[in-house]
FIVOSE-909762 format. One line per field, with one value per atom (N, C-alpha, C): residue number from 0; x, y, z. Coordinates in Angstrom, 1 decimal. Layout:
BEGIN
resi [NUM,...]
xx [X,...]
yy [Y,...]
zz [Z,...]
This chain:
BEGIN
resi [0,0,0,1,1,1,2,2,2,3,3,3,4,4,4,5,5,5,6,6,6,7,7,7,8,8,8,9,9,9,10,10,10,11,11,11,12,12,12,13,13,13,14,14,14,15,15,15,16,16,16,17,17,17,18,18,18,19,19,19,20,20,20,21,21,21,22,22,22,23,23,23,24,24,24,25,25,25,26,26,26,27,27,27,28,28,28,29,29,29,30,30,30,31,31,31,32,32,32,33,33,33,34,34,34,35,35,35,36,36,36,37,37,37,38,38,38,39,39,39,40,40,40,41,41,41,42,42,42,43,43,43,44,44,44,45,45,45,46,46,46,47,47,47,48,48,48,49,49,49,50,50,50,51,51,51,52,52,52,53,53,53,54,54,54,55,55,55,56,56,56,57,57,57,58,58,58,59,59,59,60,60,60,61,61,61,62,62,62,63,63,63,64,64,64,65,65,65,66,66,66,67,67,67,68,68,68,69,69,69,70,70,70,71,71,71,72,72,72,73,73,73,74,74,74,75,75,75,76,76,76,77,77,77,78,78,78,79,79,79,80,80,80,81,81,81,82,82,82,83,83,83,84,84,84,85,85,85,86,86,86,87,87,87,88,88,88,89,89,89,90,90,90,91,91,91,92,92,92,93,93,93,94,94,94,95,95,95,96,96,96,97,97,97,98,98,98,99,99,99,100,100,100,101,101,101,102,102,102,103,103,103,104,104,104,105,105,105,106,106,106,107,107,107,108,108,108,109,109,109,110,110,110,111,111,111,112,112,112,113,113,113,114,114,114,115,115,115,116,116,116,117,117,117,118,118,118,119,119,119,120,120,120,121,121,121,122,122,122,123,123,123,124,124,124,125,125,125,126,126,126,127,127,127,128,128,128,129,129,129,130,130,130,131,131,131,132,132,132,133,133,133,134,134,134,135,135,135,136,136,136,137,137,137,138,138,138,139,139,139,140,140,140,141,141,141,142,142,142,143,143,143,144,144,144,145,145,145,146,146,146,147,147,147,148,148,148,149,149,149,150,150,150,151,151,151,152,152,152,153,153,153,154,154,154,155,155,155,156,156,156,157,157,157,158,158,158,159,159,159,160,160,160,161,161,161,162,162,162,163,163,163,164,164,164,165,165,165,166,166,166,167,167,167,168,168,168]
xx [79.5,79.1,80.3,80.0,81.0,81.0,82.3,81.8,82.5,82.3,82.4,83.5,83.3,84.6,84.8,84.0,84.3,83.5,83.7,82.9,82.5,81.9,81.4,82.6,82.7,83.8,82.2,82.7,81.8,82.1,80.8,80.6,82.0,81.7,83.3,82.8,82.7,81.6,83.5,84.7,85.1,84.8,84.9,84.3,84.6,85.4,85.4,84.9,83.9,83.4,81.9,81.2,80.2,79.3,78.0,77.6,77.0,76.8,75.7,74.6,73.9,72.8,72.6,74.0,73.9,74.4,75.2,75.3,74.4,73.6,72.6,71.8,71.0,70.4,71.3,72.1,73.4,73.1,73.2,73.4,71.3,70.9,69.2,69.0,69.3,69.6,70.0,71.5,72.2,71.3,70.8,70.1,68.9,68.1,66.8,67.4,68.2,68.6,69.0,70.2,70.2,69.0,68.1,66.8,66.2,66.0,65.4,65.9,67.1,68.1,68.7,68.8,69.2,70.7,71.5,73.0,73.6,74.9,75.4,76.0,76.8,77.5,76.4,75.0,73.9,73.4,73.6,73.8,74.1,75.7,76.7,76.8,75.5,75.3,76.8,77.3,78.9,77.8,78.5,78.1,79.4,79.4,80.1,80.3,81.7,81.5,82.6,82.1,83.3,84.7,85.8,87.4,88.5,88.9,89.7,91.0,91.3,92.2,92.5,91.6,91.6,90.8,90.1,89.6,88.2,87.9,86.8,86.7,85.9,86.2,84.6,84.8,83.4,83.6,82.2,82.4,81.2,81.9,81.1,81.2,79.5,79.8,80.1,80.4,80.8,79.6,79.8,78.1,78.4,77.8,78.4,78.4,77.6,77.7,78.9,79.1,80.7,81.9,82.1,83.2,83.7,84.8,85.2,85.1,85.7,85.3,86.2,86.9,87.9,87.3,86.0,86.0,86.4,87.0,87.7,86.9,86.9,86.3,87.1,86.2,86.6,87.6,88.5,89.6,89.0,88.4,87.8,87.0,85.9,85.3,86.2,87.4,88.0,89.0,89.4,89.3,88.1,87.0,86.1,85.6,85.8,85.9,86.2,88.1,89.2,88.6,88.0,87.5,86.7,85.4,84.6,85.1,85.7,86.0,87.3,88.0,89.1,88.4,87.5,86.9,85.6,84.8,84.1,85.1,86.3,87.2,87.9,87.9,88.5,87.8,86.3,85.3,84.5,84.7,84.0,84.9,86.2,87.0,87.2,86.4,86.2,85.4,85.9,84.5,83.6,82.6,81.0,81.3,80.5,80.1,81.4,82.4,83.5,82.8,84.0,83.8,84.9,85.4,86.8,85.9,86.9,87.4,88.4,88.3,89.7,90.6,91.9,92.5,94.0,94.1,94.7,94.5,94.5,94.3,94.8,96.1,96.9,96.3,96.5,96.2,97.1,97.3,98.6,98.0,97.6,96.8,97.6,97.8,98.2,97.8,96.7,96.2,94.6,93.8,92.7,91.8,90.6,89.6,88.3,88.3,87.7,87.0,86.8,85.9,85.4,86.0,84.5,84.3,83.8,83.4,84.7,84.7,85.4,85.6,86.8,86.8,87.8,87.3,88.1,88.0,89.7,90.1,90.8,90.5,91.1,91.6,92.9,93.3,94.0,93.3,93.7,94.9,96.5,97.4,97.4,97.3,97.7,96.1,96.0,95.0,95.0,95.1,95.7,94.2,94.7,93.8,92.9,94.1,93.4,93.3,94.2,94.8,94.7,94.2,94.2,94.3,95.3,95.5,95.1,94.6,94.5,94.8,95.5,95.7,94.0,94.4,93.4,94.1,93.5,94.0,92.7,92.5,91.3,91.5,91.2,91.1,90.3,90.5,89.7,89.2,88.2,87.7,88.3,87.1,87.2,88.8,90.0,91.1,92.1,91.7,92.6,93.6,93.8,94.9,94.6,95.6,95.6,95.3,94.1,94.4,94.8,94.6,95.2,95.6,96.9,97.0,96.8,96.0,96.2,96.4,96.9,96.9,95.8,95.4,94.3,94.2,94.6,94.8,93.1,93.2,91.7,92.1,91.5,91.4,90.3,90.7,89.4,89.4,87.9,87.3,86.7,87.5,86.5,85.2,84.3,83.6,81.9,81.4,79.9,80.4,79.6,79.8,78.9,78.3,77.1,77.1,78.6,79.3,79.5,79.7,79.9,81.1,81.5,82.9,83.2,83.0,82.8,82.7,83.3,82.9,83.0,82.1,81.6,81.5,82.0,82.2,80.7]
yy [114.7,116.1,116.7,117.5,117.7,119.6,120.4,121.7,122.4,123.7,124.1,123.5,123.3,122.6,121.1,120.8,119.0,118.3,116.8,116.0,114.7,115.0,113.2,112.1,111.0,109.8,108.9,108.4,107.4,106.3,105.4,103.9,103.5,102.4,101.7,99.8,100.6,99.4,99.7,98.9,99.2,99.8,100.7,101.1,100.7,99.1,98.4,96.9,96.8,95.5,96.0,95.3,95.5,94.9,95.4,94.8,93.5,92.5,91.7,91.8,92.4,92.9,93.0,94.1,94.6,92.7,92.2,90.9,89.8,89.8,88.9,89.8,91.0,91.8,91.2,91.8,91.2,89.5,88.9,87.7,87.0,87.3,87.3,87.7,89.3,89.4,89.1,88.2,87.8,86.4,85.4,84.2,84.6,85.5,86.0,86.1,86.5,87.0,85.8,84.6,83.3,83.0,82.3,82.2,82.4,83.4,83.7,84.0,83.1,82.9,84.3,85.5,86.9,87.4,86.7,86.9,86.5,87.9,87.8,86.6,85.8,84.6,83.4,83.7,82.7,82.9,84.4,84.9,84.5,84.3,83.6,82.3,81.7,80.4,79.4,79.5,78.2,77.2,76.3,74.8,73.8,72.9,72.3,70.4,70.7,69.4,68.5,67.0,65.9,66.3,66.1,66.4,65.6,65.3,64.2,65.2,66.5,66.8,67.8,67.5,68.6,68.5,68.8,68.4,69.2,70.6,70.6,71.5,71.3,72.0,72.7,73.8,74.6,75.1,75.3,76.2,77.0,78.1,78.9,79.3,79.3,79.8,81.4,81.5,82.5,83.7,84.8,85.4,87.0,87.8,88.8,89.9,89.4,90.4,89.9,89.2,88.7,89.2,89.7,89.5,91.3,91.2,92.3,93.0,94.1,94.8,93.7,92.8,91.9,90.3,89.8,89.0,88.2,88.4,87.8,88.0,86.9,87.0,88.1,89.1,89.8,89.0,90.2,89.9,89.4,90.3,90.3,89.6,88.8,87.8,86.0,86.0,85.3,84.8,86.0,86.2,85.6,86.1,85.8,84.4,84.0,82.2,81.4,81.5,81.0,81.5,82.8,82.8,81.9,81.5,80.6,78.9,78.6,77.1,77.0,77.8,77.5,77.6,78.4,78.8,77.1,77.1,75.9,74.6,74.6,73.1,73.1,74.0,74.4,74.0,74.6,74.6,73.4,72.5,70.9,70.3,70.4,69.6,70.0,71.0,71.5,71.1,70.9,70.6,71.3,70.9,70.9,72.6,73.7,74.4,76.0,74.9,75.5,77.1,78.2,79.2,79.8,80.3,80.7,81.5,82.5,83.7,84.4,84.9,85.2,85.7,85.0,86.2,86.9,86.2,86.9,86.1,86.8,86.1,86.9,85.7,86.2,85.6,86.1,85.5,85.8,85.2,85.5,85.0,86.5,85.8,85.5,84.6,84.3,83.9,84.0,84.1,84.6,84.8,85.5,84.2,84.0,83.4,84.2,82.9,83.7,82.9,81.6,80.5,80.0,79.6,78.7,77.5,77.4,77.5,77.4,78.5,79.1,77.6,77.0,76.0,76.1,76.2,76.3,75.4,74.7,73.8,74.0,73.5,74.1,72.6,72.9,72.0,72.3,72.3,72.5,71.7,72.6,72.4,72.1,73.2,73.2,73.6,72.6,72.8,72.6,74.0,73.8,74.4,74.6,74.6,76.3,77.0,78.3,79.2,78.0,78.9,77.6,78.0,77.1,77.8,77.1,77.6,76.4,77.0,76.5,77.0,75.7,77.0,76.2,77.4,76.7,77.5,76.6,77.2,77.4,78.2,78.8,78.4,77.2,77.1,77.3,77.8,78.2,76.3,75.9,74.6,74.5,75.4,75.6,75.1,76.1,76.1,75.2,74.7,74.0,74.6,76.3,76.7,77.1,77.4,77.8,79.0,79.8,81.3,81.9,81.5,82.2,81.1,81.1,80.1,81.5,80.6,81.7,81.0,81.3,81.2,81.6,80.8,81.7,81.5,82.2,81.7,82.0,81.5,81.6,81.3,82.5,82.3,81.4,80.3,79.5,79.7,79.8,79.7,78.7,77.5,76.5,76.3,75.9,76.1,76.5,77.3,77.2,78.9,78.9,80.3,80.4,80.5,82.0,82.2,82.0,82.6,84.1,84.8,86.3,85.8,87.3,87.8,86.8,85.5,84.5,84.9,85.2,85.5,84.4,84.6,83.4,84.0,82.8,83.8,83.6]
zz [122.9,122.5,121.8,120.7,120.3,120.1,119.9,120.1,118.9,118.5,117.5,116.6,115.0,114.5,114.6,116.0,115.7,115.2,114.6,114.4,114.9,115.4,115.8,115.2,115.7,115.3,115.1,113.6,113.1,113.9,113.9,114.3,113.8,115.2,115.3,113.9,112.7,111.9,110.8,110.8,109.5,108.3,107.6,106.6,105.4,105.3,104.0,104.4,105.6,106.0,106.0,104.8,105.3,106.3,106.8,107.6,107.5,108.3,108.2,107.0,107.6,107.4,105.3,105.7,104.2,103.2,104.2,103.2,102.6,103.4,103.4,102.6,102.5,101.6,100.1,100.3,99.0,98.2,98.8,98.7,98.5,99.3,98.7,97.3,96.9,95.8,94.4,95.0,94.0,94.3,94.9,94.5,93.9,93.9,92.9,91.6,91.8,90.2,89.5,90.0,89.6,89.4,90.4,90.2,89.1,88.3,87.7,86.2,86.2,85.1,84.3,85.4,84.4,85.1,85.7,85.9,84.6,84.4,83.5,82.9,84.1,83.3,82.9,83.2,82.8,81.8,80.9,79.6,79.0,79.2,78.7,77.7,78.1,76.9,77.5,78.3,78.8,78.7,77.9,78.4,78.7,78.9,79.7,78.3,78.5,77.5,78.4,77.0,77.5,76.8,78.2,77.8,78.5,77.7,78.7,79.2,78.7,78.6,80.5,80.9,81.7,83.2,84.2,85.2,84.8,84.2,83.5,82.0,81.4,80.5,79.5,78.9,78.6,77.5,76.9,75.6,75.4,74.6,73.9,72.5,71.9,70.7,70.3,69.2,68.8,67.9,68.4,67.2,67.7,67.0,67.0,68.4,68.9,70.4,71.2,70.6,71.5,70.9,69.8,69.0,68.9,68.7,68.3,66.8,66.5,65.1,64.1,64.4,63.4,63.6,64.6,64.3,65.2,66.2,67.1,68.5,69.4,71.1,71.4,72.1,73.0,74.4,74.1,75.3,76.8,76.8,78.8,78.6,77.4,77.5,77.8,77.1,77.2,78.5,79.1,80.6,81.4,81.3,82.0,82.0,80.7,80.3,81.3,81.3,82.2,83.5,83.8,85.5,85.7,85.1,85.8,85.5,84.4,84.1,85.4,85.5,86.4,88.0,88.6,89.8,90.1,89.0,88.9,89.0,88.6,88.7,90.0,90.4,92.0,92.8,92.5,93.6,93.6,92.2,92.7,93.2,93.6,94.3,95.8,96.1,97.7,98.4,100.0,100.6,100.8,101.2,101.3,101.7,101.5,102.2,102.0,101.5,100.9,100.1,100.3,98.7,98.5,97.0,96.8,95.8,95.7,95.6,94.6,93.3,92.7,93.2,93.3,94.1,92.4,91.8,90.1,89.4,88.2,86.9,86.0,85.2,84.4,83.5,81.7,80.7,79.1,78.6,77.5,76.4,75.6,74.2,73.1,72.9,71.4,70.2,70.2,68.5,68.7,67.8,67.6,67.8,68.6,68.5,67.7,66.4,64.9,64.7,65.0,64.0,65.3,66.4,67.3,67.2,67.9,69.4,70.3,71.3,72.1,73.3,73.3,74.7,75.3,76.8,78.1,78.6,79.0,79.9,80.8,82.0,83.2,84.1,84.5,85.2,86.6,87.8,89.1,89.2,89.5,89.8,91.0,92.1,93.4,94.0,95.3,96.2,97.6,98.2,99.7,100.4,101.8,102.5,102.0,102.0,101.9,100.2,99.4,97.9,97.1,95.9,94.8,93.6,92.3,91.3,90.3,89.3,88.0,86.9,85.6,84.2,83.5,82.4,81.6,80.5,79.5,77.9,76.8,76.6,75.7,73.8,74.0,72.5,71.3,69.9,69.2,68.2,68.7,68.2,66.6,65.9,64.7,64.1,64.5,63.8,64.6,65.3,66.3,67.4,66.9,67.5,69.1,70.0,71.5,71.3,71.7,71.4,72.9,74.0,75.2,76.6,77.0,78.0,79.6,80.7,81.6,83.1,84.4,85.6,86.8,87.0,87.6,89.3,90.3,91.6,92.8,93.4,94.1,96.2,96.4,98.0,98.2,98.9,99.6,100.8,101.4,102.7,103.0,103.6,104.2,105.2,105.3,106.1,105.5,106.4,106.1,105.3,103.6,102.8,103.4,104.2,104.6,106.0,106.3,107.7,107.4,108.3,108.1,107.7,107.2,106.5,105.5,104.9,103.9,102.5,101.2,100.2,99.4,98.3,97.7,96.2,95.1,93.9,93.2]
């Protein structure tokens, strides 16, 4: 009971953990939406090619919803490249049931991706029980050049991803 001026003390539920409940709502959602092929990175058009250069490697073409006013891949697209080729080359080398997690991603652009097709190579350096890094280098096909080399580090959680508290990318 509380008396004039006070307030009740919220549920003892952390208020940056969601619930159960709400995760599974979450995660139901997010497989409908794969399901039904309308998640952003399934947008994306990534396909996946042969590379000897690397542990995996992807591409995308170039057209104008992607590109900037000069012609060039959008920056945070190119980022987001190196996030799934590097996360995907991590995550086929984990075991079963395994899920990781970005935990940073650095990226250093050095030249404009203008001609295409956009390819990401990612090579898992380090793979420990709990942390794995990969670089990958974002090359512009067309011109031959490197347009962005990046680091990309990932929290893994071994075990069953659809344990509570588990995040899964």
């Amino acid at each position: 009971m509380t008396t004039e001026g006070e307030v009740d003390a919220p549920p003892a539920v952390p208020p940056s953990s969601p619930s159960v409940d709400a995760r599974a709502r979450a995660r139901a959602e997010h497989d409908r939406v794969l399901a039904a092929g309308d998640h952003l990175i399934q947008q994306m058009a990534f396909r996946d090619v042969s590379d000897t250069g690397g542990d995996l490697t992807i591409e995308l073409d170039l057209d104008a919803r992607l590109t900037n006013p000069r012609g060039g891949l959008q920056g945070g697209l190119m980022a987001t490249m190196a996030d799934v080729v590097a996360g995907r080359a991590v995550f086929n080398g984990s075991p079963a049931g395994s899920a990781c997690v970005t935990s940073d991603l650095t990226i250093h652009y050095l030249a404009a991706l203008t001609v295409g097709p956009a390819r990401a190579r990612a090579t898992v350096v380090q793979r420990g029980r709990s942390r794995a890094v990969a670089n990958v280098d974002i090359i512009d096909v067309g011109t031959g050049r490197v347009s962005a080399v990046c680091t990309v580090a990932f929290s893994v959680f071994p075990g069953d991803a659809q344990a509570g508290g588990i995040l899964e990318t």
